[in-house]
TORZALUM-698664 format. One record per residue (C-alpha): residue number from 1; x, y, z; residue in three letters. Coordinates in steps of 0.2 Angstrom, whole numbers, always signed. Layout:
BEGIN
> NUM; X; Y; Z; ALA
...
//
This chain:
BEGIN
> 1; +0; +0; +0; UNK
> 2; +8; +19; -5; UNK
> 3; +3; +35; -7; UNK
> 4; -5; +29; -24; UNK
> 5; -21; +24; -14; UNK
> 6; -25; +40; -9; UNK
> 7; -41; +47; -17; UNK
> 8; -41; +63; -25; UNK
> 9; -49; +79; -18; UNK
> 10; -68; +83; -23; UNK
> 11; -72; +98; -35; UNK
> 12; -83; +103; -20; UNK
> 13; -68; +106; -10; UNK
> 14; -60; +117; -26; UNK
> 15; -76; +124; -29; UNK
> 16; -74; +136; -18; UNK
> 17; -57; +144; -25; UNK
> 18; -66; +150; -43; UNK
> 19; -69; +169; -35; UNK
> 20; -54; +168; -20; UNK
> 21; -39; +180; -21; UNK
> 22; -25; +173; -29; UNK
> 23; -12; +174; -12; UNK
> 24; -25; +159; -4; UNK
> 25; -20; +143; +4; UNK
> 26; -29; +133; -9; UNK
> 27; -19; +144; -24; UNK
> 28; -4; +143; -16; UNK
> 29; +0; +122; -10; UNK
> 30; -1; +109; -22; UNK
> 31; -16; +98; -23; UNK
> 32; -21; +81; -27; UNK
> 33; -35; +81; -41; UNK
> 34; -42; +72; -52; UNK
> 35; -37; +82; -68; UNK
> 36; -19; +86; -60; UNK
> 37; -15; +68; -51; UNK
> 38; -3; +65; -36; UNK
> 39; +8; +81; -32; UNK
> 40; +26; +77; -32; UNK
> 41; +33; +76; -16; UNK
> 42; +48; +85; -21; UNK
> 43; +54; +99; -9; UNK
> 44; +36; +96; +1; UNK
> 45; +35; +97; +20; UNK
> 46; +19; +94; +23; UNK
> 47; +6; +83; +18; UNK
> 48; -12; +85; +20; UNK
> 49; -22; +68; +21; UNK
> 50; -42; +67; +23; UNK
> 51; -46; +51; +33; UNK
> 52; -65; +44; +36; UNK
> 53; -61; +27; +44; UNK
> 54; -71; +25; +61; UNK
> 55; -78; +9; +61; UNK
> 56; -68; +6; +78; UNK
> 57; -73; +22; +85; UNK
> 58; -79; +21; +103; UNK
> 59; -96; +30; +98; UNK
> 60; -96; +30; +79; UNK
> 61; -102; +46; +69; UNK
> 62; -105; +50; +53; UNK
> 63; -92; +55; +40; UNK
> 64; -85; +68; +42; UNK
> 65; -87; +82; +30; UNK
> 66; -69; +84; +22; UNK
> 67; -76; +94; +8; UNK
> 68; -81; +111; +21; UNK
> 69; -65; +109; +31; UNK
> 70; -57; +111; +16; UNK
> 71; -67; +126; +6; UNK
> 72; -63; +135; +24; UNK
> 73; -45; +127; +26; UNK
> 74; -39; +136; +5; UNK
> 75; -49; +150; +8; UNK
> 76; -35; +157; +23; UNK
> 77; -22; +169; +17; UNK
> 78; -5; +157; +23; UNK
> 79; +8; +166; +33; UNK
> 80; +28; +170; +30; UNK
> 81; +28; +151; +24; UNK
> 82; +42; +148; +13; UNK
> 83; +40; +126; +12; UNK
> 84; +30; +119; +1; UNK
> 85; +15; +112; +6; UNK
> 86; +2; +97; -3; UNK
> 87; -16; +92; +0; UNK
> 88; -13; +73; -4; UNK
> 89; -33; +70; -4; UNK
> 90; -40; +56; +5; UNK
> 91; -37; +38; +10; UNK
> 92; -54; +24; +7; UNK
> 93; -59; +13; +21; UNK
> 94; -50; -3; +19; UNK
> 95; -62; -19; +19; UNK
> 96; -59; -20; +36; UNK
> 97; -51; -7; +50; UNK
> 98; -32; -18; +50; UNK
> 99; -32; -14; +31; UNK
> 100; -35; +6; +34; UNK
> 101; -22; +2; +48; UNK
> 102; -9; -5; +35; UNK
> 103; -11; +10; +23; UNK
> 104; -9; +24; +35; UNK
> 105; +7; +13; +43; UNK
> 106; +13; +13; +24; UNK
> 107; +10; +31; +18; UNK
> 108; +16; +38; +36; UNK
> 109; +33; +29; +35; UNK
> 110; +32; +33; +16; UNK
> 111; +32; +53; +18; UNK
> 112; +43; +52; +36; UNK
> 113; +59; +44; +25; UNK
> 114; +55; +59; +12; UNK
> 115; +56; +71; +27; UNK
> 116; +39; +77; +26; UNK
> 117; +24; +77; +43; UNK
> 118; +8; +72; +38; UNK
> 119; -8; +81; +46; UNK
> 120; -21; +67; +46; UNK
> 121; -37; +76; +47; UNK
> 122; -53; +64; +53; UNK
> 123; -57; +45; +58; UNK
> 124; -56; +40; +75; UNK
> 125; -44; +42; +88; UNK
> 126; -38; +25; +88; UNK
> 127; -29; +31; +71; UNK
> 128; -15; +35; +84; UNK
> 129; -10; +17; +81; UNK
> 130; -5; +15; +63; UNK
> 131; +5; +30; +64; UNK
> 132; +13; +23; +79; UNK
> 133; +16; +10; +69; UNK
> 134; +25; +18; +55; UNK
> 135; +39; +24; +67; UNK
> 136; +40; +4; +75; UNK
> 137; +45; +0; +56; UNK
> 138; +60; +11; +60; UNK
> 139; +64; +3; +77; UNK
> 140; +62; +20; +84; UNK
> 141; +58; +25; +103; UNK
> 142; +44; +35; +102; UNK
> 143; +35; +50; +112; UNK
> 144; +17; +53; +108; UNK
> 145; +6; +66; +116; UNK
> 146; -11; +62; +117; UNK
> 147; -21; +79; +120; UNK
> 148; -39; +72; +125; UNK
> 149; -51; +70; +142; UNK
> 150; -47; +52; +144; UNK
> 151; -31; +41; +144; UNK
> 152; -38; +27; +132; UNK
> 153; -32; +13; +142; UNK
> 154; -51; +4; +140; UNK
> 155; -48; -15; +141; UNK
> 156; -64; -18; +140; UNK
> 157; -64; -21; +122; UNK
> 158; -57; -37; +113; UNK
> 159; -53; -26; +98; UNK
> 160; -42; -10; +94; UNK
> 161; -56; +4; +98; UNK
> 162; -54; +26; +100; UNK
> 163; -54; +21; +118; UNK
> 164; -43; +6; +118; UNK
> 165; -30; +9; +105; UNK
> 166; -15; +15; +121; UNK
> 167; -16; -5; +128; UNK
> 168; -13; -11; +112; UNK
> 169; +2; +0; +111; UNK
> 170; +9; -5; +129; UNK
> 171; +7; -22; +125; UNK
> 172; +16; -23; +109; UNK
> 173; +34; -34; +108; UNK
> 174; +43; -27; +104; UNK
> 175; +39; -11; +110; UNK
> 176; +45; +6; +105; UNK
> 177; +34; +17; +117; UNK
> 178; +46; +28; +128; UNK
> 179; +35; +39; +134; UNK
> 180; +17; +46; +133; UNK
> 181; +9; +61; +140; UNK
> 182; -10; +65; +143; UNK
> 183; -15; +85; +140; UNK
> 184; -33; +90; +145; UNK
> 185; -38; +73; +155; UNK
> 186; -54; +74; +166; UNK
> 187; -54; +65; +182; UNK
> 188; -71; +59; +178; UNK
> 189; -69; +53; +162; UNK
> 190; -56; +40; +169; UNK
> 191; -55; +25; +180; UNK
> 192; -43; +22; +193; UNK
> 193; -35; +8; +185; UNK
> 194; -30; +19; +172; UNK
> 195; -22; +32; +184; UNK
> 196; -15; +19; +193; UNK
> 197; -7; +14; +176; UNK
> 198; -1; +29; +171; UNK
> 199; +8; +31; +187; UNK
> 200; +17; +12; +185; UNK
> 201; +23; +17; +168; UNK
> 202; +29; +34; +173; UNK
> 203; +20; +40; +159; UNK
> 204; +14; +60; +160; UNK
> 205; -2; +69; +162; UNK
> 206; -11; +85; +164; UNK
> 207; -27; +89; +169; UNK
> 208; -39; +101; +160; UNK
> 209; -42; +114; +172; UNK
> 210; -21; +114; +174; UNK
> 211; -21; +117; +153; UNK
> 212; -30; +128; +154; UNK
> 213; -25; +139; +167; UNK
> 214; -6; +142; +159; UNK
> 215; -6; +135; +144; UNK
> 216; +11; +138; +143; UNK
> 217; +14; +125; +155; UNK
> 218; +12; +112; +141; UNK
> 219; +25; +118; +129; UNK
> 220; +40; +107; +135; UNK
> 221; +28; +91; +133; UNK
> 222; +29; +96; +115; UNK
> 223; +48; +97; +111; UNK
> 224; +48; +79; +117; UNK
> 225; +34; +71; +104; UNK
> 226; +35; +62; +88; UNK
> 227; +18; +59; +89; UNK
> 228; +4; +72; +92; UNK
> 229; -13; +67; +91; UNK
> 230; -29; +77; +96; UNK
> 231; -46; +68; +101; UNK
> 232; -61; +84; +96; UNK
> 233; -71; +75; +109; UNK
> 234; -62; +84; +121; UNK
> 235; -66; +103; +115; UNK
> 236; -81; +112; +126; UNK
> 237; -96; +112; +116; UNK
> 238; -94; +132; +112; UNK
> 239; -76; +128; +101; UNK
> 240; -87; +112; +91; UNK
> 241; -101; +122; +90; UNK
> 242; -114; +108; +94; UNK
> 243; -119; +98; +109; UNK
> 244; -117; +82; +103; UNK
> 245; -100; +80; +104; UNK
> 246; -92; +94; +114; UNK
> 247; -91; +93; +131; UNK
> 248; -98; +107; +144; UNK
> 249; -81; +107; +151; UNK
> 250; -67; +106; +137; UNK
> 251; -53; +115; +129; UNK
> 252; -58; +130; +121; UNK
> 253; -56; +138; +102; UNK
> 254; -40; +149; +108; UNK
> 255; -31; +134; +117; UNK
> 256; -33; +122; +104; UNK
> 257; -27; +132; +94; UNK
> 258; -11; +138; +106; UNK
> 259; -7; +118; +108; UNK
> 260; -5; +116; +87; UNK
> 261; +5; +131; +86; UNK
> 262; +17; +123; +102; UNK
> 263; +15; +105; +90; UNK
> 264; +21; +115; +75; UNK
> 265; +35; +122; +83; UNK
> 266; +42; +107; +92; UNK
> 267; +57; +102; +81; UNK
> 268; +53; +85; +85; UNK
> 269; +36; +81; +79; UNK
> 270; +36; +73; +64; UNK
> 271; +18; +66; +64; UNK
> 272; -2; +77; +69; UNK
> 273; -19; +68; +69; UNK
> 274; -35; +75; +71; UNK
> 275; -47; +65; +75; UNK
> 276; -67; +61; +81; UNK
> 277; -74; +77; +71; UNK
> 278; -89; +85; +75; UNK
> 279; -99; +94; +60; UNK
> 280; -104; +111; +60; UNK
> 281; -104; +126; +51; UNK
> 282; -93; +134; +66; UNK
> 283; -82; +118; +69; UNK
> 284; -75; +118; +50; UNK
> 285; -68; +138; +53; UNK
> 286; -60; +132; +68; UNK
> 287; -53; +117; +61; UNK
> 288; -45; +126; +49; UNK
> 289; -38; +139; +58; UNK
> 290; -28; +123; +71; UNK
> 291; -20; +119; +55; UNK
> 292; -18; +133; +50; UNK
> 293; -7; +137; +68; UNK
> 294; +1; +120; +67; UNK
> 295; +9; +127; +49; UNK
> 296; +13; +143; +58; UNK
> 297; +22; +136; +70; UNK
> 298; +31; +123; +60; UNK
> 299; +36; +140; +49; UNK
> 300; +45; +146; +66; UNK
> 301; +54; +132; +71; UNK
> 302; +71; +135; +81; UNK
> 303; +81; +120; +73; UNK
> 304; +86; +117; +92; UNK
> 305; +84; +97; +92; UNK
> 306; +95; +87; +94; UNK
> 307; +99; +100; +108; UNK
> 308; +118; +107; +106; UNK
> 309; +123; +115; +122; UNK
> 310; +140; +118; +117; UNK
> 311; +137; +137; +110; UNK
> 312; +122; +150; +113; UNK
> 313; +116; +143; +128; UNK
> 314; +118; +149; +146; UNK
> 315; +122; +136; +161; UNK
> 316; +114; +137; +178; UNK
> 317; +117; +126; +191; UNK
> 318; +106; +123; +206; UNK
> 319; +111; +112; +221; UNK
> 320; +96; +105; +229; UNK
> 321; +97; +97; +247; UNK
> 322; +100; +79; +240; UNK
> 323; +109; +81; +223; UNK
> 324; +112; +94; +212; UNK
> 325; +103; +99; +193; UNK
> 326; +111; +105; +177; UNK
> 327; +100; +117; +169; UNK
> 328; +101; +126; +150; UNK
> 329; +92; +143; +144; UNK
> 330; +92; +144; +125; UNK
> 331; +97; +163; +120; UNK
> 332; +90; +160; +103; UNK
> 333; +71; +154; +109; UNK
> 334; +73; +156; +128; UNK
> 335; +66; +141; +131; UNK
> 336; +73; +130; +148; UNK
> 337; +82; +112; +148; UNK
> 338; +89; +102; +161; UNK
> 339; +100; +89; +164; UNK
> 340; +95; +71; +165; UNK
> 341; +106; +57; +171; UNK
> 342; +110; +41; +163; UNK
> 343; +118; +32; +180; UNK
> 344; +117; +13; +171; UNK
> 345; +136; +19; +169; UNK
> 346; +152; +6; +165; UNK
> 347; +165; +4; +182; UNK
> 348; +158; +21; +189; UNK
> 349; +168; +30; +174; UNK
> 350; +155; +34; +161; UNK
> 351; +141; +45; +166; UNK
> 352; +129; +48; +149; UNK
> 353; +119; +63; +151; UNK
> 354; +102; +69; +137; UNK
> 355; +94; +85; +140; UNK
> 356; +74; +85; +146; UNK
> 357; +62; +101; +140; UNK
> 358; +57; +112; +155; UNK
> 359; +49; +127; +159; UNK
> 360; +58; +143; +169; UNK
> 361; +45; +138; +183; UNK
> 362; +55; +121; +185; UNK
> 363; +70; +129; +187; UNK
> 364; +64; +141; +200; UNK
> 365; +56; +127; +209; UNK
> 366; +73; +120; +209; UNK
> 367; +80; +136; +218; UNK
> 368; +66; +133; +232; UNK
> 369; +73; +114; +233; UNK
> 370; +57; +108; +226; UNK
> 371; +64; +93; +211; UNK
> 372; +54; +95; +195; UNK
> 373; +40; +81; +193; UNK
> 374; +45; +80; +175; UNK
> 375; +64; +77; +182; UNK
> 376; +58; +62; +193; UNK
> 377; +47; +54; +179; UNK
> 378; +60; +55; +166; UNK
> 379; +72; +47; +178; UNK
> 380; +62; +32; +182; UNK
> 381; +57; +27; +164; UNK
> 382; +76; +30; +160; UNK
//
C-alpha cells in the first residue's frame, strides 16, 4: 500500500477557489485532483491527508465532511511560509479497519523517509496506532502526546477501539513506546486503574483545568513528541459548535489552537492527527484555523533538536538538598532544559547525560529545593 491509494480531492472542496484571491491557501499548495494527479513530493513538507475510517470508534459518527473543512481550510491567506506544502486527498476505508491500519502505517513511513509530517485530518482516535506503527518499522523510541479527556487505556474491548488503541500500544513486543503524555484529562472521564497505570509506567499527564490555566505549561511536553494526536471530543461544546460532541467542560477555540501552534514548533514532531470530528458550520472555521497554527508554528521552528549545548546557551546550576541539577536557557528561543542522568554507567567512569524540556517555573522550583515532577518521571522510565 503507498501513497497511490490515496483518493483525490472533490471539486466541491475546489469549488470554492473560482472567486478567492490569488495569495489563498488553496492557490498557493499543491493539490491532489483528479485532472492534475498526485503532487510530487519534491521539496514538500507537509502533507495533508483526509481520513473517514471510524468503524472502531468508541461512539461512531458519521463522515465527516472533508469537503467544508477544506473550502474553509484554501480560503485562509497562509503566513511568512516559505515550504511547500500538498493536499494529498483522502485515503478509502479498507475492507476491514487492519487494512486502513496498514495504509496509513505505509503512507506515514512513506512521507517520514521523504522528510515530510503528515496532518491526518478525521477518523477515530484509535488512528494513533497505525502511525505509531509507522515509526515501530524504524525501530524508533517514540513519544506521543495524546491531548484528550481520557487516557484510552479501556480494556474492556477485545478489539483495537478510540478508547482502547494505548493498551494495544503498551502491550506490543517489541515495544517502542518511551513515553506518553495526557494533555486535557478529566478525572471523571477515567478509571482508577487507568491512573494507577499511568503512574506504574511513569508516563505524564495534565489535567484540563491545569491546561487551561497556563497553557504555557504544556510547551515542553511538545519538544519531546513524535507523535501528536488530538481527540475533538475533548473541546467544550462552544469551540465544536454543537452539543453532541463537545463537552460542557473542554478545551476552548483559543487553546486548541495555542497547543497546534506549540506542536508546530516542536522540532521534533514529525507526525499530527485530528481525530473524532464533529460537524458544523462553526467547527470547520475552527478546524481550519488549528492547521492553519500548526503550519505557523512549524514555519518558526528554532532547529534546536537534537539539543547542542556547546554554543548560545547559558548554564545554571542549582544544588538542591539531595543532589544537584544542570540546567540550560536557549538565548535563541529562551526556552529552559535540564539535565538528565543516565547512571546505568560502566566501572563508575561513564556517566551519559540527554537534556529534558522544562519550563523557567521548574528551574525556580529547583532554587526553592522543590525537584521537578518531570525530572523524577524522566528518571524512572530512563
Amino acid at each position: 500500500m503507498s501513497l497511490k491509494s490515496l483518493h483525490p480531492v472533490s471539486q466541491a472542496s475546489m469549488n470554492s477557489l473560482v472567486l478567492a484571491p490569488d495569495q489563498v491557501i488553496g492557490k498557493t499548495i499543491d493539490i491532489h485532483t483528479q485532472s492534475s494527479g498526485l503532487p510530487s513530493l519534491d521539496e514538500v513538507k507537509i502533507g495533508i491527508i483526509g481520513i473517514t475510517e471510524n468503524r472502531n470508534a468508541f461512539f461512531p459518527t458519521l463522515d465527516y465532511d472533508l469537503d467544508s473543512f477544506r473550502s474553509a481550510f484554501y480560503n485562509l491567506f497562509p503566513g511568512n511560509w516559505n515550504f511547500k506544502i500538498a493536499d494529498l486527498g483522502n485515503l478509502p476505508n479498507g475492507n476491514g479497519v487492519n487494512d486502513t491500519y496498514f495504509a496509513i502505517t505505509e503512507i506515514c513511513y512513506e512521507l517520514h523517509k521523504s522528510n515530510i509530517i503528515p496532518i491526518l485530518i478525521g477518523g477515530s482516535h484509535d488512528m494513533i496506532y497505525p502511525i505509531y506503527k509507522s515509526y515501530s518499522l524504524k525501530n524508533q523510541l517514540t513519544n506521543i502526546i495524546s491531548i484528550d479527556n481520557q487516557f484510552d487505556f479501556s480494556q474492556d474491548e477485545e478489539l483495537i477501539s478510540g478508547r482502547s488503541y494505548m493498551s494495544q500500544i503498551i502491550m506490543e513486543e517489541p515495544n517502542y513506546l518511551h513515553n506518553f503524555t495526557n494533555l486535557g484529562y478529566q478525572s471523571f472521564f477515567i478509571a482508577q486503574e487507568e491512573l494507577n497505570l499511568m503512574e506504574k509506567l511513569y508516563f505524564e499527564s495534565m489535567r484540563l483545568g491545569k491546561v487551561l490555566d497556563d497553557i504555557t505549561q504544556t510547551e515542553p511536553y511538545f519538544r519531546d513528541a513524535d507523535i501528536v494526536g488530538i481527540d475533538m471530543k475533548s473541546l467544550s461544546w462552544t469551540a465544536t459548535g454543537t452539543n453532541v460532541l463537545g463537552q460542557p467542560n473542554g478545551i476552548d477555540s483559543r487553546s486548541i489552537c495555542s497547543l497546534a501552534r506549540y506542536s508546530g514548533i516542536s522540532d521534533r514532531v514529525t507526525s499530527f492527527g485530528l481525530f473524532e470530528l464533529p460537524s458544523s458550520p462553526i467547527f470547520h472555521q475552527l478546524l481550519s484555523q488549528i492547521i492553519w497554527y500548526f503550519i505557523e508554528g512549524y514555519s518558526n521552528r528554532f532547529n534546536e533538536y537534537p539539543v547542542s549545548i556547546s554554543e548560545g546557551f547559558i548554564k545554571y546550576i542549582v544544588t538542591l538538598s539531595d543532589r544537584e541539577l544542570v540546567f540550560h536557557k536557549s538565548e535563541t528561543s529562551k526556552r529552559w532544559w535540564v539535565e538528565l542522568l543516565n547512571e546505568n554507567y560502566i566501572d563508575n567512569k561513564l556517566k551519559r547525560s540527554t537534556l529534558l524540556p522544562c519550563t523557567q517555573q521548574d528551574y525556580k522550583a529547583a532554587c526553592d529545593d522543590e525537584l521537578p515532577e518531570r525530572w523524577w518521571k524522566a528518571s524512572k522510565r530512563g
